[in-house]
Every structure is written in C-alpha cells, then in structure tokens.
C-alpha positions as CSV (number, residue, x, y, z in Angstrom):
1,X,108.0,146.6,106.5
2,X,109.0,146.1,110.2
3,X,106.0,144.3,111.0
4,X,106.9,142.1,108.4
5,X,110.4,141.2,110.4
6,X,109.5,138.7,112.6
7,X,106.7,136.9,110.4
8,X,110.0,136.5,107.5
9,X,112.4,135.2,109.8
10,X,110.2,132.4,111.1
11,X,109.8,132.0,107.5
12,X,113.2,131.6,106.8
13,X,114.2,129.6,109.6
14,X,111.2,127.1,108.5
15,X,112.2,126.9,104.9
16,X,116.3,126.4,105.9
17,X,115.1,123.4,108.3
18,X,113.1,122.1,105.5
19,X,116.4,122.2,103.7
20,X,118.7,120.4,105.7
21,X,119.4,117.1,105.4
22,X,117.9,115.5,108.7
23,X,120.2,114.0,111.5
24,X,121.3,110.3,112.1
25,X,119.0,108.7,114.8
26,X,120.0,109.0,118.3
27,X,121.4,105.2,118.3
28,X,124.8,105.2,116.6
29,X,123.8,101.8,115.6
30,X,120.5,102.2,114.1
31,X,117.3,100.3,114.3
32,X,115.4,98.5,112.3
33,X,111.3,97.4,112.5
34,X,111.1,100.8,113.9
35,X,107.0,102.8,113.6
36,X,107.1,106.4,112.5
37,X,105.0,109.2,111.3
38,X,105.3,112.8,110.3
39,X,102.6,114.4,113.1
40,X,101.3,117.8,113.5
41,X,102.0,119.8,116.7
42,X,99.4,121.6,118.4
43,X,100.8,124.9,116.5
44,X,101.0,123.5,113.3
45,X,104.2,122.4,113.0
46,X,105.0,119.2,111.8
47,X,107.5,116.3,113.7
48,X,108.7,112.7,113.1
49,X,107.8,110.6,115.7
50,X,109.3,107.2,115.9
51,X,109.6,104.2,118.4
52,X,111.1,101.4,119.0
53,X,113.1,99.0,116.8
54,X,116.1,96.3,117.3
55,X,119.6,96.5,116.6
56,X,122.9,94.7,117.6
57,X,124.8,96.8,119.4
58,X,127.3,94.9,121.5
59,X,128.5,92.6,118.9
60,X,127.4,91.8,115.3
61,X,125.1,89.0,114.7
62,X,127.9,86.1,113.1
63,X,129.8,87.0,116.7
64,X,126.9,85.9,118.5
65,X,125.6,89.4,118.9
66,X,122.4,89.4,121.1
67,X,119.5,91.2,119.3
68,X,117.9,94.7,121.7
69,X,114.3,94.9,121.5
70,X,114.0,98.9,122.2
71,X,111.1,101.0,123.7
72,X,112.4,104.8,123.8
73,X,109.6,107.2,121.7
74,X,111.8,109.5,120.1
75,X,111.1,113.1,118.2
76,X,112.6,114.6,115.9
77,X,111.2,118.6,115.4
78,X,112.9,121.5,113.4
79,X,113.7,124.6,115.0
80,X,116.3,127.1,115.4
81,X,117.4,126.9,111.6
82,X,118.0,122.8,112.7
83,X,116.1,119.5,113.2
84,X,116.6,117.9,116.4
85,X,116.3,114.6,118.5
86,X,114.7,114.5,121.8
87,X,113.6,111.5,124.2
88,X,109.4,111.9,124.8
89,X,108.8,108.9,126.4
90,X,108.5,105.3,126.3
91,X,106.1,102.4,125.1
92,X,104.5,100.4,127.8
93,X,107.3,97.6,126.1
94,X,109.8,97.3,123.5
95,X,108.7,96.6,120.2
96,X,109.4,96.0,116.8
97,X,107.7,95.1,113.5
98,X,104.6,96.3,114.2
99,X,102.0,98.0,111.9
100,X,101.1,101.4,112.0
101,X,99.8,104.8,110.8
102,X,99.0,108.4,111.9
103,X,95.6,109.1,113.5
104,X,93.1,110.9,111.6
105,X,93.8,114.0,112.8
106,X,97.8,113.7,112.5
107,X,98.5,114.2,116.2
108,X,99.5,110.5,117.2
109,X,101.2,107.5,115.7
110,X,98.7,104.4,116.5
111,X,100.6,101.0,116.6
112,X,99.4,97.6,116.1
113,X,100.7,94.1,117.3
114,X,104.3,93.9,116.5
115,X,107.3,91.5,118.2
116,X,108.0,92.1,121.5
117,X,111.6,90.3,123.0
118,X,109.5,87.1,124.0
119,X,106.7,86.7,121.9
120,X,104.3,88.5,119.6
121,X,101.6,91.3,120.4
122,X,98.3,92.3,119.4
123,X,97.8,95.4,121.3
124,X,97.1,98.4,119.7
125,X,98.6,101.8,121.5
126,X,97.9,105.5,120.5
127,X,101.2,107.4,121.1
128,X,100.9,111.3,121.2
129,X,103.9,113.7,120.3
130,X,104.5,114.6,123.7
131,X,104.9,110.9,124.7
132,X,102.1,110.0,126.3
133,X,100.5,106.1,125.4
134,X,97.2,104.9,126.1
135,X,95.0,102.1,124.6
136,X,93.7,102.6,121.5
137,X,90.4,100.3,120.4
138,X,90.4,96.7,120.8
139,X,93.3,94.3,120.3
140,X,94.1,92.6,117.2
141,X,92.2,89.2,116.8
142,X,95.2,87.8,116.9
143,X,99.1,88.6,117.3
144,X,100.6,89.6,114.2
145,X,104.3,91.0,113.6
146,X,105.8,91.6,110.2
147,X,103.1,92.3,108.4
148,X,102.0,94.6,105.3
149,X,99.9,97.8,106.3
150,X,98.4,100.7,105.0
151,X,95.6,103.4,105.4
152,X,92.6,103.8,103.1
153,X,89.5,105.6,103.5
154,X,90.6,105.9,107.2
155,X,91.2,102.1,107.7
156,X,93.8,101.0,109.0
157,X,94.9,97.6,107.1
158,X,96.9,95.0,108.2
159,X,97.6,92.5,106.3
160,X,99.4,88.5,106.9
161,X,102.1,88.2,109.1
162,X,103.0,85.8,111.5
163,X,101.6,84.8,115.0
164,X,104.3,83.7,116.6
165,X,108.3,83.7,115.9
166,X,108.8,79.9,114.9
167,X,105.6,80.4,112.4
168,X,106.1,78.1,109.2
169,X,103.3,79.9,107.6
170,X,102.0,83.7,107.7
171,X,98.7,84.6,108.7
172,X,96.5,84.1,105.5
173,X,93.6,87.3,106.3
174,X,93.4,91.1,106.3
175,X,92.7,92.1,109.8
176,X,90.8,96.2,109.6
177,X,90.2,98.5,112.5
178,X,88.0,101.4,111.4
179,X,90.5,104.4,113.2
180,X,87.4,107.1,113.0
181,X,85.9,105.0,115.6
182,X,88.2,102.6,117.0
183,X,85.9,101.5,119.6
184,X,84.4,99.0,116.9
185,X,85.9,95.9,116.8
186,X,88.7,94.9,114.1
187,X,87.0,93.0,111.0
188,X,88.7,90.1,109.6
189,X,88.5,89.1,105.9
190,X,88.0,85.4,104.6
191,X,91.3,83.5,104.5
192,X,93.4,84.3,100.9
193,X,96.2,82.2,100.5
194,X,97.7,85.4,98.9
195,X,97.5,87.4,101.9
196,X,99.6,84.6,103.4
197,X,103.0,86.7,103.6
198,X,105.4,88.6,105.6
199,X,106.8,92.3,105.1
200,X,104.8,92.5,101.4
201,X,104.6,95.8,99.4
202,X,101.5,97.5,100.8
203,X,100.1,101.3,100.3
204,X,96.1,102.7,100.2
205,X,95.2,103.8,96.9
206,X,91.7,105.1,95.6
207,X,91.3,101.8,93.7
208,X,92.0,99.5,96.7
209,X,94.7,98.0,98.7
210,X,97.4,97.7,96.9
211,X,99.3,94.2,97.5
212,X,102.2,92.3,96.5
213,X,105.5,91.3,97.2
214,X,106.4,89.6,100.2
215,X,107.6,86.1,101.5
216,X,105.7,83.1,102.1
217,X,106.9,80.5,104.0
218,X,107.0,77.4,104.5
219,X,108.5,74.8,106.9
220,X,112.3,73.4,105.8
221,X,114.1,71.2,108.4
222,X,112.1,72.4,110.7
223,X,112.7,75.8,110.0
224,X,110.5,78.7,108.4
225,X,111.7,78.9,104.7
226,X,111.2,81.7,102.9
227,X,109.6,82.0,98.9
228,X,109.5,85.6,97.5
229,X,107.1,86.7,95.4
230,X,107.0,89.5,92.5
231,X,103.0,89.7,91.9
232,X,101.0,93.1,92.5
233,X,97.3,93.4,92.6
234,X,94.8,96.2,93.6
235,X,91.1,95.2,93.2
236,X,90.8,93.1,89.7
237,X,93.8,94.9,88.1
238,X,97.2,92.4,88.1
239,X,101.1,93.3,87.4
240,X,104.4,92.6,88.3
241,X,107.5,93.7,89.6
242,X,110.2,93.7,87.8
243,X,111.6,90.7,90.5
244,X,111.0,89.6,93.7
245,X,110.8,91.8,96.5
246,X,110.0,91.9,100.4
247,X,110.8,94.2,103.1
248,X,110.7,97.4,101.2
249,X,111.1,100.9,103.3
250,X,107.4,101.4,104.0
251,X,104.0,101.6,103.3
252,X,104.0,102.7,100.0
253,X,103.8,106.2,99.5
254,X,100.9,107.4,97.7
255,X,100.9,110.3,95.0
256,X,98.5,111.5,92.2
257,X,100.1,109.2,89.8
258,X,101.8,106.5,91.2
259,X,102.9,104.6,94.6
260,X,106.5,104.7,95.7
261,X,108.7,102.4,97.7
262,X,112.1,102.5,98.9
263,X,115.0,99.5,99.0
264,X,113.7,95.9,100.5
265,X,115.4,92.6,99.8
266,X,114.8,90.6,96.6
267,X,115.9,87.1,97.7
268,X,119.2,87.2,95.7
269,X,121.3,86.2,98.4
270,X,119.0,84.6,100.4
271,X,121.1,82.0,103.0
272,X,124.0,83.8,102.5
273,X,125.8,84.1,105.7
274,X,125.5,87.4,107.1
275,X,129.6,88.3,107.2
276,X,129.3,88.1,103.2
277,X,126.0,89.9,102.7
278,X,126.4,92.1,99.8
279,X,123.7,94.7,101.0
280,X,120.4,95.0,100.6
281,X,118.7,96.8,97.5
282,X,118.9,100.4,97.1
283,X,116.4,101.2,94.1
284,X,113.5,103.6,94.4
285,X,110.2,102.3,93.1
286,X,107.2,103.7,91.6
287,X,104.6,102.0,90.9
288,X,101.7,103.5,88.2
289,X,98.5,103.6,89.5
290,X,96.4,102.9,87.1
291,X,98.3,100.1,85.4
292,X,100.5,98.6,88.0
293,X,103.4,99.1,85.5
294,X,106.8,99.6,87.5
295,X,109.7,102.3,87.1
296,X,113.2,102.6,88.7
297,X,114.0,106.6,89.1
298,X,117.4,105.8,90.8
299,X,119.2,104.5,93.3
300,X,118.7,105.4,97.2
301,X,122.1,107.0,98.6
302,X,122.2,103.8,100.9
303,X,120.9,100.3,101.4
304,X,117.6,99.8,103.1
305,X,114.7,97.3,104.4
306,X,112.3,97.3,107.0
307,X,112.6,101.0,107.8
308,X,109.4,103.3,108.0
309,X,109.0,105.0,104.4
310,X,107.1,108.5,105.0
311,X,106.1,111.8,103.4
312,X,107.4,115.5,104.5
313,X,106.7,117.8,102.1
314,X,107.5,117.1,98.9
315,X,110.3,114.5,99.7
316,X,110.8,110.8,100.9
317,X,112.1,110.0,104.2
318,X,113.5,106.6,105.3
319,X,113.9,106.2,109.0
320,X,116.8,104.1,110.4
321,X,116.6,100.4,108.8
322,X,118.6,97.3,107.9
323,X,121.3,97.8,105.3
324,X,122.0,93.8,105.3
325,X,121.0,91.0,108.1
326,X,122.4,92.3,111.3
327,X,123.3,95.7,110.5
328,X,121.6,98.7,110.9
329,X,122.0,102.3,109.4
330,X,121.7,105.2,112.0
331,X,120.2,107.8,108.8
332,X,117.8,109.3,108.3
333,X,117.7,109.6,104.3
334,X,115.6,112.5,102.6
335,X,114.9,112.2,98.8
336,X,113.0,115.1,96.7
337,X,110.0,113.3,94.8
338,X,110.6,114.7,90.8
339,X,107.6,116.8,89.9
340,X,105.9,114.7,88.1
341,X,105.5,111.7,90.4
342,X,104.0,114.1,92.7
C-alpha cells in the first residue's frame, strides 16, 4: 500500500489540475488572433501553448487606441495541484491571424502566414514547447491572414483569406501542406468563388473539409465591405446555419457525432461604432455530422471571436479573444462537452 503513495498523489494532483478552472492569460488585456494548441511534453503531460495576438492596451480603439501586434510564446502547464503561465520564448515576429495546428506527433504548434504589424506573411514556423522556432516546409504560395483552417488526414488546410490588409476580395483557393512531410511543396486548389472568405467555420471531418460561414468582401467607398454568409458544405452534402456567422472561436472541434464551435460574430451589428457594440455572440454550436443539421447546447459564460477553440480532455477551451471590436477578454474559458456530443 506504501508503494502505492506516491503513484496516488501524482494522481490526485493531475485530476485536481484537471479540475480547476484555468487562469486568465498573462496580458490583463487579452489578445485576440492568438495560435494555440494543447501539446504533449516529453513525459507525457499535456500543455497549451499559445503565441502571439493583438490587443489595445494603452487606450481603447474609439480613443484612438494604437493596435500591439505581440510575439511572446507563452505556456501554460499544470502542476503542483495548479495550472500555470510561463514565458518560453518568442516568434522570429509578432503575429496575428495566422493558421495553425499541432504537429503530428503533438510536440509543436506549426503556424502558417498570418498579419504581421506591416503587412501579411506566408511563412510557416514550427514552435516547440520549450520555445524554440525554426522553419517548417516551404512558405505559403502566397500571404494569407484571416483565413479558415483545419487538419484532415494529416493536412494541414487553409483556406481564403486575404493577401494583404486593404484586400477588397479574399483569396478564392484552398492552399494544403502535407505536415507528414512538409518538405513537399504546398498544393493549391482551383479557384472556388466559395472559398473566397475570411474567418469561415472550418474543422477536418472523415467526410471532408467542412466549410461555411465567413465574410466575403467586396469593395464600398473604397473600402473592404463585408457580406456574411450562413451556408455549410462538406463534400456533396449542403446545410445551413441557423444565421450568419464569421469569426467563430476555432477550428471546429471534431467529435464522434458532431463538430463544435464556440461564439463568432453574426453581422447583426455590423457598422455599429465600437463604443455601442453590444458584444459579440456567446452560443455554443454543434454541428451533426452526417447531416449538417445545427444545435445550440447553451450559451458560453462570455462573449467570444477569433480566439483559438481547442480540446483538453473531455472539455472546450477558448483562449483569450475579442468580446466586441477593440476589446479583448484575458480568460481562458473551459466548458465540459455533454456525453453524448462526445
């Protein structure tokens, strides 16, 4: 029975992290656009690793509050009965909006293009829990930032987004690096005008890609205006949400049954100055996967969009995010999946 001792209070200690709600990012203000993934250690245990992001932190927005690009890689590992920030490193520049994933092997969080504080990037990086960043494959074919991503049958997808910042219309291909073997070059898919979006609903399924959502955009006064979009598709089966919705906390997260997303915007108050933004949407979305049809289990404890959406144990996480234009939520928000959307 004393053997037993130290093997059932690592136990315990595991299961009362597991338990606890996690802490608030280690930015009072919060990020959004940030790339995250739950990563295995070399001993097994498993981490959040997240990077960069933007935020407003002198002033908001409507005061003429400059937007931070940010570059800090950030962990967050449970131990001592407790989860637990700590600073690993940095990426080679700040980014935000960017696509990624884990590896294969769940030891690094690979990132793809993004927006960077003067332009937009195709690079892709490999970042490793204990912060180191090296090149990972070939770039992007071109820049992309704000697109829809997801992982099936170890590709990584990424799909519209825009080039540049003053793009009036998205990116109208799927652009897919093979992360097995990452030295072969990305393959681009003929142009779909229905690729042609930013920040859709994406998630891997056995089916396909699923796809839908998003924002379109077209040029208005010389400005990108935005057109959301409701539709869902994955191969040659079609559905709908039940409205219009972009941004969701994401990729979607895949289950037996269905596909789940967090929050996003659904256009409502679109134009609306940001001093009188409402908030963003709150709902928690699951998607069937076999016929697309669309259920609301509940609302999220807080507004989100454009916050990574990911998996630890049997629960949703939402890292960070926007809660309306300008302003970010420090959270980190952890939701139990019901049993039987497991």
């Amino acid at each position: 029975m004393l053997r037993l001792l130290p093997w059932l209070g690592l136990f315990l200690t595991t299961a009362f992290a597991r338990a606890q709600d996690l802490p608030d990012l280690p930015d009072p203000v919060g990020r959004a656009g940030m790339m995250a993934a739950v990563l295995r250690e070399p001993d097994g245990s498993e981490v959040i690793l997240a990077a960069g992001g933007t935020n407003f932190p002198d002033k908001p927005l409507w005061q003429g509050g400059q937007k931070r690009y940010h570059a800090d890689i950030l962990k967050l590992t449970a131990g001592g009965g407790a989860w637990r920030w700590s600073k690993v490193g940095e990426l080679p520049e700040a980014l935000v909006g960017a696509a990624f994933c884990a590896s294969p092997a769940r030891d690094a969080l690979i990132i793809a293009g993004g927006a960077a504080a003067d332009g937009h990037r195709g690079a892709v990086w490999s970042v490793t829990t204990d912060g180191r960043v090296r090149r990972f494959g070939p770039d992007l074919p071109e820049a992309r930032a704000y697109a829809g991503f997801a992982v099936r049958d170890g590709q990584l997808h990424v799909v519209g987004g825009i080039a540049r910042p003053d793009a009036t219309a998205a990116v109208a291909t799927m652009a897919s690096l093979d992360l097995r073997h990452p030295d072969r070059p990305w393959v681009v898919s003929a142009p779909d005008a229905g690729f042609a979006r930013i920040i859709p609903l994406v998630a891997g399924t056995e089916a396909g890609l699923l796809f839908g959502g998003g924002c379109s955009l077209t040029e208005k006064e010389g400005q990108p205006f935005r057109t959301y979009h409701r539709d869902l598709r994955v191969g040659e089966t079609r559905g709908a949400l039940a409205g219009p919705l972009a941004g969701a906390a994401g990729p979607g997260v895949v289950t037996r049954t269905h596909v789940l997303f967090v929050g996003g915007d659904d256009g409502a108050q679109y134009g609306r100055p940001p001093e009188t933004h409402r908030g963003l949407a709150r709902r928690i979305l699951a998607i069937d996967l076999r016929t697309l049809a669309t259920k609301d289990l509940g609302a999220w404890p807080g507004p989100v969009a454009v916050a990574p959406l990911l998996r630890l144990g049997d629960d949703l996480v939402t890292v960070s995010g926007e809660m309306r234009p300008g302003v970010r939520t420090p959270k980190l928000t952890r939701w139990t999946i019901p049993a039987e959307y497991r």
